[in-house]
N, C-alpha and C positions, 0 to 999 in steps of 0.2 A: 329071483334076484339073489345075489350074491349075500352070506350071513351076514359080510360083512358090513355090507350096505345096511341092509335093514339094523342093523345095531345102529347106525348113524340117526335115522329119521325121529327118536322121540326127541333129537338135539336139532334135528335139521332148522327150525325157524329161529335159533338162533345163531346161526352161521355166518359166516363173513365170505365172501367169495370175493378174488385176484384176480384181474385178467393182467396178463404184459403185455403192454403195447408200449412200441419204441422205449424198450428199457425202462420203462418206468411202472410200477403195477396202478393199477386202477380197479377200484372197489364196490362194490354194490350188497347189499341184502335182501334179505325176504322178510314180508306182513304179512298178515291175512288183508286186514285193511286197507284201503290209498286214503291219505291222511292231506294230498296235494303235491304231495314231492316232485320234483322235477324228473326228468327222465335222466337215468344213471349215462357216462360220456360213453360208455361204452357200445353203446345201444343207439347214440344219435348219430354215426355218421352209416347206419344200415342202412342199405338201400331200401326204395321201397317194396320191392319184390321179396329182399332178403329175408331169410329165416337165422335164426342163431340156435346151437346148441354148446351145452358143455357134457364134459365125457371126464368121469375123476376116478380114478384107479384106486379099488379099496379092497380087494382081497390079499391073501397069501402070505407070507413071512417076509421081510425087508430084505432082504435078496432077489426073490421069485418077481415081488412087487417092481422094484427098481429096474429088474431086467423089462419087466412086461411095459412099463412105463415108455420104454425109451423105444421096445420092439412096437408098440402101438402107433407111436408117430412115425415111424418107416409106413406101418400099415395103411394108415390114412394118408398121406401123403401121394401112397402108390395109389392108393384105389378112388379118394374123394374123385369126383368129376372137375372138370375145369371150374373156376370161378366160386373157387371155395379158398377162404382165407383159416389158417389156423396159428391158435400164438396158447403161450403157457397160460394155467388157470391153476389156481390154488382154492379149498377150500377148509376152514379153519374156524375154533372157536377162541375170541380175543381172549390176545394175555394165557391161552390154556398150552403147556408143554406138550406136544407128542399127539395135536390135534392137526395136525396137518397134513391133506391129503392133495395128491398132485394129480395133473390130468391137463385138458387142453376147451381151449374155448373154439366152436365151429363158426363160422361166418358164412354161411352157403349163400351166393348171387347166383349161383346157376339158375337156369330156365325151370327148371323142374327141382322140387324137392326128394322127388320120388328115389333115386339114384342115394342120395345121402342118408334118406333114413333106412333104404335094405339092408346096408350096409351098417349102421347102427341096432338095428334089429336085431343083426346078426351076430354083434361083438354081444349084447347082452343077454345072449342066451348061452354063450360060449367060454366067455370073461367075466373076470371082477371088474366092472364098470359099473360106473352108476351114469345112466343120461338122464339130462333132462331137455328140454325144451321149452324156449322161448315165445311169445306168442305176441305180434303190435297190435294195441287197441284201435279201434276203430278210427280215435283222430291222433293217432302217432303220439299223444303225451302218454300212454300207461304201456307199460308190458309185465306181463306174467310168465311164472316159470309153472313148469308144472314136469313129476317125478314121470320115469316112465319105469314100469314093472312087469315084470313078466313072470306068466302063471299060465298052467295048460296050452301050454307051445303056441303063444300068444303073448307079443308084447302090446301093451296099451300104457293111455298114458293114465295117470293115477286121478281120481274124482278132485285131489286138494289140488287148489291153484291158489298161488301166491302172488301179491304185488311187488316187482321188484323196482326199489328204491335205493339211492345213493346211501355208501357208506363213508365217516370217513375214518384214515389213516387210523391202526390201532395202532394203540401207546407203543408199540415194540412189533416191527417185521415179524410177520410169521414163522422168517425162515429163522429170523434169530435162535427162535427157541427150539430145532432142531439142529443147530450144525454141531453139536460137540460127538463125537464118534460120531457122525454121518457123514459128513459133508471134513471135517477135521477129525483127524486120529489125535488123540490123549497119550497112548501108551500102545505098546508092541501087541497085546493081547487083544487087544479092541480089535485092533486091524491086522491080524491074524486070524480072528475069527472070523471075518466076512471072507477073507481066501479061501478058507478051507473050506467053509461053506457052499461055495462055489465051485468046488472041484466035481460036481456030478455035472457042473451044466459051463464049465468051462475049463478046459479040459488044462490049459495053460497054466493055469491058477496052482498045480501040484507041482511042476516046475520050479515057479518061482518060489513058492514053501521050502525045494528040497536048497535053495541059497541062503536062509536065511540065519542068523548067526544065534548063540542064546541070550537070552537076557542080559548077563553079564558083559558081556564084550559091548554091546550098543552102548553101555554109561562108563564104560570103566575109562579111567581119567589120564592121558600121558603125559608123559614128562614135561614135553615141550607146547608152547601157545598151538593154539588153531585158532586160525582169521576164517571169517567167511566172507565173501563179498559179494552181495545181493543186488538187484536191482531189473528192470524191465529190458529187453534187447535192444541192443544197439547204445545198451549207455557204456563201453568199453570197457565191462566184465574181464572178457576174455583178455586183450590186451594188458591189463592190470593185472590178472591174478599168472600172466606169464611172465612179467616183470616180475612180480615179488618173493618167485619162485626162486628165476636167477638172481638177486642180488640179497636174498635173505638164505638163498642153498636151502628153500625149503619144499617139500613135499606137495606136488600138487593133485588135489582129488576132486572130482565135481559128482554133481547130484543133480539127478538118480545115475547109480554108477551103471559105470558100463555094461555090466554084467547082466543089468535088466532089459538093454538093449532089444535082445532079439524078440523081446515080446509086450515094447512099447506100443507098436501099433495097434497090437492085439486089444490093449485093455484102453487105449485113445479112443476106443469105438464104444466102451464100457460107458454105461450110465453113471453119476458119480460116485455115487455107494462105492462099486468096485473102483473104479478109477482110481478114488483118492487112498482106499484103502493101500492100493498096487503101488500107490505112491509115497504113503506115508509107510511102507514096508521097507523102501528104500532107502529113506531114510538112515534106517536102522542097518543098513550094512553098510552106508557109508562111512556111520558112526564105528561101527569094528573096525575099518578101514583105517579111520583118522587115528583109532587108539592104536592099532597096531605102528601106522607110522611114526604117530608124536612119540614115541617112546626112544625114537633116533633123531628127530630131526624137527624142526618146524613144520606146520602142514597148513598151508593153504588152502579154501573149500569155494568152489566156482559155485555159490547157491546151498543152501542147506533146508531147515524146516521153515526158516522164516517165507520161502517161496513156495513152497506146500498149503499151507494153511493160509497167507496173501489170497493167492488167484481161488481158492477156495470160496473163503471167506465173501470176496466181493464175486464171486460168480452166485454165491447159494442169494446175497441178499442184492434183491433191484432197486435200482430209481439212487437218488441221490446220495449223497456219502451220510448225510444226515441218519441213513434207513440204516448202518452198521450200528453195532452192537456198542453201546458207551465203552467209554476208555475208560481200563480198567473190569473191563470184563471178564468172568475165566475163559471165555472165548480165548481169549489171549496169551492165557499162560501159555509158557513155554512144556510137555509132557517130563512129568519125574522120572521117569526112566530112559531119557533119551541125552547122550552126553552135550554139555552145553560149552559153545566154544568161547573162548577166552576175548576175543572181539568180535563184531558182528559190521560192517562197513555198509552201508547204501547207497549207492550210484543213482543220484537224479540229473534227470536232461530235461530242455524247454523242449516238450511235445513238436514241435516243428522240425526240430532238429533231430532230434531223433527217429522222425519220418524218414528226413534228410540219408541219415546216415543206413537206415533199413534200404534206401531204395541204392544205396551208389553201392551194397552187397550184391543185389540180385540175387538175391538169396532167399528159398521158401519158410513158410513163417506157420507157426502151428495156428491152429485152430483161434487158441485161447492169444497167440501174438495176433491173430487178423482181428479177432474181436476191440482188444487195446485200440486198434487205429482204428477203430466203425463207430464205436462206443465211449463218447468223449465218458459218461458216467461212468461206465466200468474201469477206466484208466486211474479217476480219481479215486474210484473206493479201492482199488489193490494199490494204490500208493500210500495211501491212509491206513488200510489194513496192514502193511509193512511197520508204520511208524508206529503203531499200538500195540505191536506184539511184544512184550515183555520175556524176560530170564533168560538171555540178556535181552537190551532192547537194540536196536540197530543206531547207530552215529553215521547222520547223511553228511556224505560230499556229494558236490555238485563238480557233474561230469564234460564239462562245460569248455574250460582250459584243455590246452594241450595234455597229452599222454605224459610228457615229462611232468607238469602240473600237476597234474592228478596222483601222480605215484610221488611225489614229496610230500604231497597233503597226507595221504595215505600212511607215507613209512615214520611220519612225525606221530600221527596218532599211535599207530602201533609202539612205536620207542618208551611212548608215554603210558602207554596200558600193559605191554607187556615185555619191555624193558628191551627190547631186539636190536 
């Protein structure tokens, strides 16, 4: 078994373990004892035949990890046999920073279990995985987990069995207390160094390093306002930040600039460690960009950080907007070394409508746009995750009125904040 594992097990019975199901996470623990508990929901709608396992990813450095994370669900995917269900699983000690390890929960209804455990056999003699297995008592109210280890080229499952029983909600998402440099960039250096760390196993990643500007240029301050104008697609971003351009004669830049273009795909397949890193690098050359312009002219920003650490934010935490991090959080600070623009605008629409206006584009929709319309919860927590981002904080208009409407509302706020 992996070191890393076994450093886990004299904490393991007091763990908290995640499953996702339909966006929302669901909880359970481990006893030695059954004390009467009911059986955890995640475990009543198995069939009777079904077996369950979970599989959490606990070796390597947080690069190697997060790649391997995201290459293991391809794996399993490709190889489980039919009639296997698989969703995210987290496993974590409450309220503890930097205990949180990720992986996935198994559902196997196949005919046969045999197929699914060679295959798990075989990730744990080979990977940092840790399995375990689920076991139904005789009259469907108990189920036990129990460790599987491997020693002498031979996986078995471990002598301790555990009663697993309902947990609930800990005082604070788990993921809360990882997303500052993981999941959100702080500062240029943070998210500098998962790039470059990356350059032996993704070759793209030195590329985009040789773009990136120094220190200084990202905060350094121009002459003239920077507007930025935020908000979800199809709430009339685009239209509005091309009016304000022509009738203010100002500078228009968007983000992530173009320049990282050619190798958005590349790192959209990235697990989010790199992802966001790739993206909050971005960031930072926009910010050269806007200082070089604002030094001539008003500059305009089609999205900046407040859309970075948003979809972050509510992508790292599940289930209700309730599960974000309080307002007021440093979640939320805006990074000290990143220049901060002189107003910051938000564009909300009534979710129907802006269905409305996605479908009469015809136009394809990233990953994280398909999710917003699947995902009534996710829509609300990166709308919420907008309006809590502070230095500065975002002033909503509602996208609602006409394009002439919208850019009077618009060009009044700005007269009033930055005198234009």
């Amino acid at each position: 078994m992996a070191r890393r594992a076994m450093s886990l097990l004299p904490q393991w019975s007091s763990r908290i373990f995640s499953v996702e199901l339909d966006g929302a996470p669901l909880y359970f623990s481990i006893q030695e004892q059954h004390r009467g508990e009911e059986v955890p929901r995640v475990f009543r709608e198995v069939r009777s035949h079904g077996r369950c396992y979970s599989l959490l990813v606990c070796g390597g450095d947080r690069i190697r990890r997060a790649k391997f994370y995201g290459e293991l669900k391809d794996k399993l995917l490709r190889d489980l046999p039919p009639g296997c269900d698989l969703s995210p699983m987290s496993s974590f000690l409450p309220n503890v920073k930097d205990s949180l390890i990720k992986g996935y929960f198994l559902k196997d209804n196949s005919k046969s279990s045999v197929p699914s455990e060679r295959l798990l056999r075989d990730l744990i003699q080979h990977d940092p995985v840790l399995v375990c297995s689920y076991l139904r008592g005789k009259d469907d109210q108990l189920w036990t987990q129990r460790l599987w280890s491997h020693a002498d080229s031979q996986t078995v499952e471990t002598s301790e069995e555990y009663y697993v029983v309902p947990s609930e909600a800990p005082q604070y998402h788990p993921s809360t207390l990882n997303i500052m440099n993981s999941d959100v960039f702080y500062s240029f250096d943070e998210a500098f160094d998962v790039l470059k760390k990356c350059g032996d196993i993704i070759p793209e990643a030195t590329s985009v390093l040789e773009l990136l500007p120094g220190r200084a240029e990202a905060r350094s301050k121009p002459d003239f306002p920077v507007i930025v104008i935020e908000g979800l697609d199809a709430t009339g971003k685009t239209t509005l930040t091309e009016s304000l351009k022509d009738t203010l004669g100002a500078a228009l830049l968007r983000s992530p600039p173009q320049c990282l273009s050619p190798w958005r795909a590349c790192f959209d397949q990235e697990p989010p460690l790199i992802r966001r890193a790739f993206y909050a690098l971005g960031n930072y050359i926009t910010a050269e960009q806007i200082g070089q312009e604002g030094m001539k002219t008003p500059v305009i920003v089609d999205r900046f950080w407040h859309s970075t650490a948003a979809y972050a934010i509510a992508t790292a935490v599940s289930g209700p907007v309730c599960n974000l991090p309080a307002e007021g959080s440093e979640v939320y600070r805006w990074p000290t070394d990143l220049l901060q623009p002189s107003l910051v605008v938000l564009l909300t629409l009534d979710p129907e409508e802006r269905k409305r206006r996605l479908r009469d584009r015809g136009q394809g929709k990233t990953e994280e746009e398909q999710k917003l319309d699947h995902n009534h919860l996710f829509r609300l927590r990166v709308e919420e995750a907008y309006r809590r981002i502070i230095g500065p904080a975002c002033v909503t208009v509602d996208a609602g009125p006409s394009a002439d409407q919208v850019l009077q509302q618009v060009r009044l706020l700005i007269r009033g904040k930055c005198h234009l």
